[in-house]
C-alpha positions as CSV (number, residue, x, y, z in Angstrom):
1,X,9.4,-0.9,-5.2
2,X,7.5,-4.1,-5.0
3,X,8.0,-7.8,-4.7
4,X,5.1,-9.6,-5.1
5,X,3.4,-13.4,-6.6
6,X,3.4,-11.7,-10.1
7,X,7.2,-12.4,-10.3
8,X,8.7,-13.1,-7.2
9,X,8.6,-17.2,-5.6
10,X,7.1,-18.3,-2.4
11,X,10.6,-18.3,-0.5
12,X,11.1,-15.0,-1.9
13,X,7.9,-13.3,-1.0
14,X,9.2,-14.3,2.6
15,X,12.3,-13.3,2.3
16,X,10.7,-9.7,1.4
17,X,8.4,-9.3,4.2
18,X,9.2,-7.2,7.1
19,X,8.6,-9.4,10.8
20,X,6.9,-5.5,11.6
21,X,5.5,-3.0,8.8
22,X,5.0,-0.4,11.1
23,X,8.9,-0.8,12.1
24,X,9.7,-1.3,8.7
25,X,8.5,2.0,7.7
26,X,10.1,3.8,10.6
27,X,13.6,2.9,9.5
28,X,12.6,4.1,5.8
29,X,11.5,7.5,7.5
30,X,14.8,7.6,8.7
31,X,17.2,7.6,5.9
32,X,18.5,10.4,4.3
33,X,16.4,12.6,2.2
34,X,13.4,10.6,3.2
35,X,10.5,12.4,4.4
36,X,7.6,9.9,4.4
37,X,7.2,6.6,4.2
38,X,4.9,3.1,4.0
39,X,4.9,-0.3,4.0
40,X,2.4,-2.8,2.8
41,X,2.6,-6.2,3.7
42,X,0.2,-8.9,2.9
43,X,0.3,-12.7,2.1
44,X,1.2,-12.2,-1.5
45,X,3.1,-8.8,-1.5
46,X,5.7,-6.3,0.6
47,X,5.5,-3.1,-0.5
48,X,7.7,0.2,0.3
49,X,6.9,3.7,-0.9
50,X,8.8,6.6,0.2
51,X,9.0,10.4,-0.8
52,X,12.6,11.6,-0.9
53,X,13.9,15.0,-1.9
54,X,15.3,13.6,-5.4
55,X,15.0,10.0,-7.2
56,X,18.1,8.6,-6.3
57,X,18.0,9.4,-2.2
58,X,14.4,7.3,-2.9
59,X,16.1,4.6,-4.7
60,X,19.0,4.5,-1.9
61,X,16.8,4.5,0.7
62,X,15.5,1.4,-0.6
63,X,18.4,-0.5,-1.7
64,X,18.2,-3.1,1.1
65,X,14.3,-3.3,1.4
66,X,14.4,-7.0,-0.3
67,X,18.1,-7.7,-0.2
68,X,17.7,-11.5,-0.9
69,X,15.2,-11.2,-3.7
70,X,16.9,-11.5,-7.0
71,X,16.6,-8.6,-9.4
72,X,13.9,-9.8,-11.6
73,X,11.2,-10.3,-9.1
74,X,11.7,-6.5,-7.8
75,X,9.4,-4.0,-9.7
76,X,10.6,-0.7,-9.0
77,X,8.4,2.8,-9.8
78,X,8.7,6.5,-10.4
79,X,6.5,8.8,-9.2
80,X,3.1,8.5,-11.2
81,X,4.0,4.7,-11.8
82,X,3.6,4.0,-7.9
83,X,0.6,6.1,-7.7
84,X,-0.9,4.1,-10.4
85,X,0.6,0.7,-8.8
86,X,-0.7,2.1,-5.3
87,X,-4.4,2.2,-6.6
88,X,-4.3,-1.4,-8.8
89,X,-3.3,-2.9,-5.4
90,X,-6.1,-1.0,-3.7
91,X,-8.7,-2.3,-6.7
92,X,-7.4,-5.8,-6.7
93,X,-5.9,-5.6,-9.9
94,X,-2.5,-6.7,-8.2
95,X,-4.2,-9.7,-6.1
96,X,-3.7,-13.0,-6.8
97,X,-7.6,-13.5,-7.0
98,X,-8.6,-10.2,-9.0
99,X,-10.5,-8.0,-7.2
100,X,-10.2,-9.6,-3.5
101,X,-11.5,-7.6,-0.9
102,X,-9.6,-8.2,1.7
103,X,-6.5,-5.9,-0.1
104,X,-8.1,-2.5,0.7
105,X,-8.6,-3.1,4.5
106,X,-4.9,-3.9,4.1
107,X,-4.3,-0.7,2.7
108,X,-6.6,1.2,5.3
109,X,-4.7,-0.2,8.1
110,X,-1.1,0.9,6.6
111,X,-2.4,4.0,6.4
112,X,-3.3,4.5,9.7
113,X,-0.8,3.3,11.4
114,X,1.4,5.8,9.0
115,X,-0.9,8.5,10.5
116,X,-0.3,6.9,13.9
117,X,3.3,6.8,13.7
118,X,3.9,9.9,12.0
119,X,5.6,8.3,9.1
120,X,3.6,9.3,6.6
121,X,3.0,13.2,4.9
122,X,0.8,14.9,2.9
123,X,1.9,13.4,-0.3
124,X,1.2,9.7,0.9
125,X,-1.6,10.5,2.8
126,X,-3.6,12.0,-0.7
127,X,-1.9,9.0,-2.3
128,X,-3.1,6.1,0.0
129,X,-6.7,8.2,0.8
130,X,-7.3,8.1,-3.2
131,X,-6.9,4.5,-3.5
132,X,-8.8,3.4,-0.6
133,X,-11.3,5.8,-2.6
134,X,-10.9,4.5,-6.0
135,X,-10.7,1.2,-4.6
136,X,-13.9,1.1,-3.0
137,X,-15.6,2.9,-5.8
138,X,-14.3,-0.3,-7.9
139,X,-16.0,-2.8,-5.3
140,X,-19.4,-0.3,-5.7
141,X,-19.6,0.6,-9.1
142,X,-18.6,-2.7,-10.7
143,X,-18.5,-6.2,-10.5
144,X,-15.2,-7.3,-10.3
145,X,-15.4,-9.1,-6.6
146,X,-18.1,-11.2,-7.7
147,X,-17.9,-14.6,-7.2
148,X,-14.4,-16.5,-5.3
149,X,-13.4,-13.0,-3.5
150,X,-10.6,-14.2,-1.1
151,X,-7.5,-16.4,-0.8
152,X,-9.5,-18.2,1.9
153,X,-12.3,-19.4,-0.3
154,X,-9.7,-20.0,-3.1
155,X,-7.7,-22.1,-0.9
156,X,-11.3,-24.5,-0.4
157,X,-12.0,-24.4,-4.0
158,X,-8.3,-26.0,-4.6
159,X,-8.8,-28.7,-1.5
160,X,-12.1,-29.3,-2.7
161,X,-10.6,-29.9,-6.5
162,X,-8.6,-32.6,-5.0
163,X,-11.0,-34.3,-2.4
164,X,-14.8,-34.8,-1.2
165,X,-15.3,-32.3,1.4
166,X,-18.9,-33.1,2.1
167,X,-19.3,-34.4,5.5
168,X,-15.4,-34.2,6.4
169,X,-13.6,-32.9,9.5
170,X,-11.8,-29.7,8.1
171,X,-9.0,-27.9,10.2
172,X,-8.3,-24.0,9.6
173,X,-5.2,-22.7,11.2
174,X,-5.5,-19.0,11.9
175,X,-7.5,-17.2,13.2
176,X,-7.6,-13.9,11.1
177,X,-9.5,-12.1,8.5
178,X,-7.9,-15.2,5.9
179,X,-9.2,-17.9,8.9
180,X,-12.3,-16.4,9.2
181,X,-13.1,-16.5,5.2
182,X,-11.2,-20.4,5.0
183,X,-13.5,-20.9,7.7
184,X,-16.6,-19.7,6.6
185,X,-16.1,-21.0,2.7
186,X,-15.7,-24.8,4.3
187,X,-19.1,-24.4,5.7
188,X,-20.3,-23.5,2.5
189,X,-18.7,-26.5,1.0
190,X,-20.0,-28.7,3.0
191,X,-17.8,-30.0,6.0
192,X,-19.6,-31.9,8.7
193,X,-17.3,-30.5,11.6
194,X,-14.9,-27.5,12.1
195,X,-11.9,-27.5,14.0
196,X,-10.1,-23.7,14.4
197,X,-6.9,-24.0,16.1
198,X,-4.7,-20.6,16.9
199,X,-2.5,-19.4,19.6
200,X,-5.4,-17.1,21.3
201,X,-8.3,-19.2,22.1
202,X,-10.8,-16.6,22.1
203,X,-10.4,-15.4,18.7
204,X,-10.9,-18.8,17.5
205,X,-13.7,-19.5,19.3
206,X,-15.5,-16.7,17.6
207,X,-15.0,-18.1,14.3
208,X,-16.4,-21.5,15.5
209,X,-19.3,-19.3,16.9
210,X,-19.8,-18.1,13.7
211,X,-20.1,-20.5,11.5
212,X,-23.0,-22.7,10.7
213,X,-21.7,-26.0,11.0
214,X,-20.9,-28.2,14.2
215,X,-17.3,-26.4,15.1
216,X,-14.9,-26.7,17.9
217,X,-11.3,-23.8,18.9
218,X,-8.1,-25.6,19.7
219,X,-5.0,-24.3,21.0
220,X,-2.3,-24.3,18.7
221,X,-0.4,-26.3,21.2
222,X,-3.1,-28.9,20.5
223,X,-2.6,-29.0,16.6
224,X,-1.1,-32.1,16.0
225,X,-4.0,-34.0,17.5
226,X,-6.5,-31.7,15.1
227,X,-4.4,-32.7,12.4
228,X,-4.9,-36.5,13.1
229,X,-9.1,-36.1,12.7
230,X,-8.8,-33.8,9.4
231,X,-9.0,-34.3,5.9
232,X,-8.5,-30.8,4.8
233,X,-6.7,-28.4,5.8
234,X,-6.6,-24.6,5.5
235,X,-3.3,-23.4,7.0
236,X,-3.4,-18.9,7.3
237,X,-1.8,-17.7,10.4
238,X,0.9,-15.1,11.3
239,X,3.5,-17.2,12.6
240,X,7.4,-16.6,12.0
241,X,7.9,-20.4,12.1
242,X,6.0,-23.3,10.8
243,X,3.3,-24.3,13.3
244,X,2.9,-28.0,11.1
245,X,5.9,-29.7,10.7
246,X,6.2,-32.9,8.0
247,X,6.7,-35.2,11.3
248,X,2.8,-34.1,12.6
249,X,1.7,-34.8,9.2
250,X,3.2,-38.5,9.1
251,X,0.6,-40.5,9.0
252,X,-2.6,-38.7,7.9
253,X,-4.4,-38.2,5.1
254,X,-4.8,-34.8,4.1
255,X,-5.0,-32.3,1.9
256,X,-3.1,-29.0,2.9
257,X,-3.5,-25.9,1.8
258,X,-1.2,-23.0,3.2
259,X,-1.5,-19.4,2.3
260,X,0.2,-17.8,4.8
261,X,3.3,-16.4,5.0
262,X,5.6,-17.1,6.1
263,X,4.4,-20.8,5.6
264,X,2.7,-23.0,8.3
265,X,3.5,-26.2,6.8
266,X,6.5,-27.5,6.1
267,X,7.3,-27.9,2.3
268,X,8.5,-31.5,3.1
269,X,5.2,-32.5,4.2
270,X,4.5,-32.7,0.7
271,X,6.9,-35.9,-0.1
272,X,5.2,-37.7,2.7
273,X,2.3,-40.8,1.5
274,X,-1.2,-39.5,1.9
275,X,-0.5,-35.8,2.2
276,X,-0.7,-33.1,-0.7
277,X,0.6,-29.9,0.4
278,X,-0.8,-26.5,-1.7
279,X,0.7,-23.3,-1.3
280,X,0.0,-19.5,-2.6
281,X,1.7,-20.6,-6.5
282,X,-0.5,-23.3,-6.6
283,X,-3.7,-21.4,-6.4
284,X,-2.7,-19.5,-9.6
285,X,-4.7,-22.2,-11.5
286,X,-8.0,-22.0,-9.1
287,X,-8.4,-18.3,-9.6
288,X,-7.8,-18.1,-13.6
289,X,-11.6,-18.9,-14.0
290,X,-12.6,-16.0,-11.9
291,X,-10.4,-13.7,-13.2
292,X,-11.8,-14.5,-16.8
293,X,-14.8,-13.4,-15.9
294,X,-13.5,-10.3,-14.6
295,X,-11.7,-9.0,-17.0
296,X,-14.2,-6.7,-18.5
297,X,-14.6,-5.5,-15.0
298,X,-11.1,-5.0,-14.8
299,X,-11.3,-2.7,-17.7
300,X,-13.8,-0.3,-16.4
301,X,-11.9,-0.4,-12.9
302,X,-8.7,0.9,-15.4
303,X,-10.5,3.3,-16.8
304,X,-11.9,4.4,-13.2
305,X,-7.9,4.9,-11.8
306,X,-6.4,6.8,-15.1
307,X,-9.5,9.8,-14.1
308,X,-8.7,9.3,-10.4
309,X,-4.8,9.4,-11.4
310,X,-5.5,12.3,-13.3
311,X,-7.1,14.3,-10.7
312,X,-4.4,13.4,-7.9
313,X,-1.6,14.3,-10.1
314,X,-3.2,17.7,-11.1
315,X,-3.7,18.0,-7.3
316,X,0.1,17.6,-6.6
317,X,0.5,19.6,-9.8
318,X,-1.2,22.8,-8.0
319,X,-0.1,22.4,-4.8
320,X,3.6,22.6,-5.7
321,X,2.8,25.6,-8.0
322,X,1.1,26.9,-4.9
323,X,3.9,26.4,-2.5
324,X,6.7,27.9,-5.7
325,X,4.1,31.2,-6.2
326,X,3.8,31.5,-2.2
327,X,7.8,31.1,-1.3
328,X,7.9,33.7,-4.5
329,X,5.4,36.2,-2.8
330,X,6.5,35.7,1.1
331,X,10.1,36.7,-0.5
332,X,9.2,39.4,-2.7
333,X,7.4,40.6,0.5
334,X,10.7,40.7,2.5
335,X,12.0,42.3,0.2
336,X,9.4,45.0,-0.6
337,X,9.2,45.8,3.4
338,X,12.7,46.2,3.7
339,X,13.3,48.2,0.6
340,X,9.8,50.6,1.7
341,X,10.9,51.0,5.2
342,X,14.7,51.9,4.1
343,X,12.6,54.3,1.5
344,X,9.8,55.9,4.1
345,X,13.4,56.3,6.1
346,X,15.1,59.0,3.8
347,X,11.7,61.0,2.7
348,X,11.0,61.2,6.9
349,X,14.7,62.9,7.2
350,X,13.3,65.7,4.5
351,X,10.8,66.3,6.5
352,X,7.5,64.4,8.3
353,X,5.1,62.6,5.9
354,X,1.2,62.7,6.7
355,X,-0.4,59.8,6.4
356,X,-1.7,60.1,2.9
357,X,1.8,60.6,1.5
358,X,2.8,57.0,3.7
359,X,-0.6,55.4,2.1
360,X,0.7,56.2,-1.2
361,X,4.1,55.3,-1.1
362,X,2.7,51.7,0.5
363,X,0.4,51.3,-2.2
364,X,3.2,52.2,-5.2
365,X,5.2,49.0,-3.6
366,X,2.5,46.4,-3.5
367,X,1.3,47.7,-6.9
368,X,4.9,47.0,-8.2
369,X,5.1,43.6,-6.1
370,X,2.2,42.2,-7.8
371,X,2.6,43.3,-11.4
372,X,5.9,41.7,-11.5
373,X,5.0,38.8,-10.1
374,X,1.8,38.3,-12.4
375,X,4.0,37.3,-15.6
376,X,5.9,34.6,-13.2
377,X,3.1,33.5,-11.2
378,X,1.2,32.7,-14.3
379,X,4.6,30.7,-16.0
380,X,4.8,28.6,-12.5
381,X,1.4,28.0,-12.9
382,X,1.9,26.5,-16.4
383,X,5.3,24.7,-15.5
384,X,3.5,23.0,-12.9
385,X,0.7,21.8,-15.9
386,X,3.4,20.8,-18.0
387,X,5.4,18.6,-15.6
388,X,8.0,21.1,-15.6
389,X,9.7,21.1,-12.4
390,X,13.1,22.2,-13.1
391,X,11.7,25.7,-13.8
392,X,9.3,25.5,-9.9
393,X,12.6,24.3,-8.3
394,X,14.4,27.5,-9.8
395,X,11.6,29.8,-8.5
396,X,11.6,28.3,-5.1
397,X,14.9,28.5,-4.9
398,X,15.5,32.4,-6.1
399,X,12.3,33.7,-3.9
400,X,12.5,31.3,-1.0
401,X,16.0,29.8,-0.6
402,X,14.7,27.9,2.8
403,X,11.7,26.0,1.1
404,X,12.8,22.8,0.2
405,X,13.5,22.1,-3.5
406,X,11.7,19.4,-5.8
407,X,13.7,16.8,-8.0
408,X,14.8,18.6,-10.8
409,X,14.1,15.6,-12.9
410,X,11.0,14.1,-12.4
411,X,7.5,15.0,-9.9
412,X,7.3,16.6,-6.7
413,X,9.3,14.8,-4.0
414,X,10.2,11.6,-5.7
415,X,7.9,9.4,-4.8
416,X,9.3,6.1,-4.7
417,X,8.0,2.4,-4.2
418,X,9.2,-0.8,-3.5
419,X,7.1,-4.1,-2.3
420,X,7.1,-7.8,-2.0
């Protein structure tokens, strides 16, 4: 399921967004039927994906991911349709600014700290480990992050829409991967002077060591004062409440630009004279040249996740034909050492056997094993091909009672998904 700027508001996208994604993910593990989960959260989207035992314990487990979002803004996917969504999100097909980078470190990190926490399985390990894969092949084999390749740098192409930033005082708040890219995109537009204010010094000191233009770190305690010597502003950090309020503002001249989220600037801030306040909607208009001139990218990049789609689903396809045929065989093999020792039993009470006589016996019962499992084994084999799971989940359940079943009605394990 996913929530994200395609359909869903600002104060909705907030709304979505777990405080923790790790934590967030945890709970999901927890519910019934659930057996792996993730969570992606980023400035622009909250996404869930579990795998449940069936469709419906997916969709439960899910029901109160986004409780406040209204209907239309939730996207909700089956199986394939998440895998699919899972690797346009990896691409930068589902950013804001097509083809951004900084979406596939996103999706590295949720992946390991799934690995970390143990929340995550073989299914949504090959699932998140194909689109970091297919995602990177996008950024390597095409064009489509050429040219404004971040939120950061999108935010200064909007500020510098609305004012001169040549020789200006800018002020970036944050001092993250977003920060760091406002940052760095202000020197390239021309600033005179850099303050980067965030809650620990050091990291924004960094920053100000790193770019090339006269730059100073503030506290965040010391914000209000930045605020008084900026014209622009680049708001991106990771606080729960607004570190600008409108009252800060009062009395400048700025233009603001906040893309984090939850917001750092007060939407009021906007009403006040001398103050234009930007957030994640507005840069819809900003990025529509870039994505025009990466649309023919974008079609290649499609092209590039149906084969990659392909392949993982045929993957899934023979592993759960794998794991039907080996319940089938580990339970024909009970069987068959029962039924031969109750059998090598009553000849051994007619009278000893020599070895020979046990060989052939032995031999008679795997020779009957495997040519009556050769018609089946090759009919799971095909079910499997044909998306037929109904017939896998009957096999599993006749040879291997204790393997657990796959949703009758649709792919192995419902996966399920669910985002900002």
């Amino acid at each position: 399921m996913s929530v994200s700027h395609t359909l869903a508001t600002v104060e909705e996208l907030e709304s979505a967004a777990p405080v923790d994604a790790g934590e967030a993910a945890k709970t999901l593990a927890a519910r019934q039927g659930v057996s792996e989960s993730v969570v992606l959260a980023t400035c622009n989207r909250a996404e869930a994906y579990v795998v449940a035992e069936t469709a419906d314990m997916g969709h439960d487990a899910l029901a109160d991911f986004a409780p406040e979002v209204r209907e239309g803004a939730v996207s909700r996917f089956g199986h394939e349709e998440a895998i699919r969504h899972l690797m346009r999100v990896a691409c930068g097909l589902e950013s804001l600014v097509l083809g951004e980078d900084q979406i596939i470190g996103q999706v590295k990190e949720s992946l390991e700290r799934g690995q970390e926490s143990g929340t995550i399985g073989p299914v949504l390990e090959e699932a998140l480990l194909k689109a970091v894969h297919v995602g990177e092949r996008a950024r390597t084999e095409t064009a489509i992050n050429e040219g404004t390749v971040s939120m950061g740098s999108a935010a200064v192409e909007l500020a510098a829409q609305e004012a001169d930033l040549s020789d200006e005082t800018a002020l970036v708040l944050g001092a993250g991967e977003m920060g760091t890219l406002a940052a760095r995109a202000l020197a390239d537009a021309g600033v005179s002077r850099l303050l980067v204010a965030n809650r620990t010094l050091t990291n924004a000191e960094h920053i100000a060591q790193d770019v090339g233009v006269e730059a100073e770190a503030v506290g965040l305690s010391n914000v209000v004062d930045a605020t008084e010597e900026a014209a622009v502003v680049v708001a991106a950090t990771g606080a729960p409440e607004p570190v600008l309020s409108a009252e800060a503002l009062d009395g400048t001249e700025a233009v603001c630009v906040d893309i984090a989220r939850p917001r750092d600037i007060e939407p009021t801030a906007d009403e006040l004279p001398g103050v234009t306040v930007h957030d994640i909607d507005d840069l819809e208009a900003v990025t529509e040249n870039a994505h025009a001139q990466r649309r023919e990218e974008a079609r290649q990049v499609e092209a590039m996740i149906d084969a990659e789609l392909d392949r993982l689903l045929d993957s899934f396809k023979r592993a759960r034909a794998d794991a039907a045929i080996s319940g089938m065989y580990e339970g024909a093999a009970r069987m068959k050492s029962r039924e031969l020792d109750e059998a090598l039993t009553k000849l051994e009470a007619q009278g000893e056997l020599t070895d020979q006589q046990r060989e052939t016996v032995e031999a008679l019962a795997d020779s009957l094993v495997s040519q009556l499992l050769a018609p089946p084994t090759k009919s799971l084999r095909e079910a499997a091909a044909e998306d037929d799971w109904t017939t896998i989940r009957t096999a599993m359940a006749l040879f291997d009672p204790t393997t657990d079943a796959v949703d009758a009605e649709g792919a192995p394990d419902g996966v399920e998904e669910r985002g900002s």
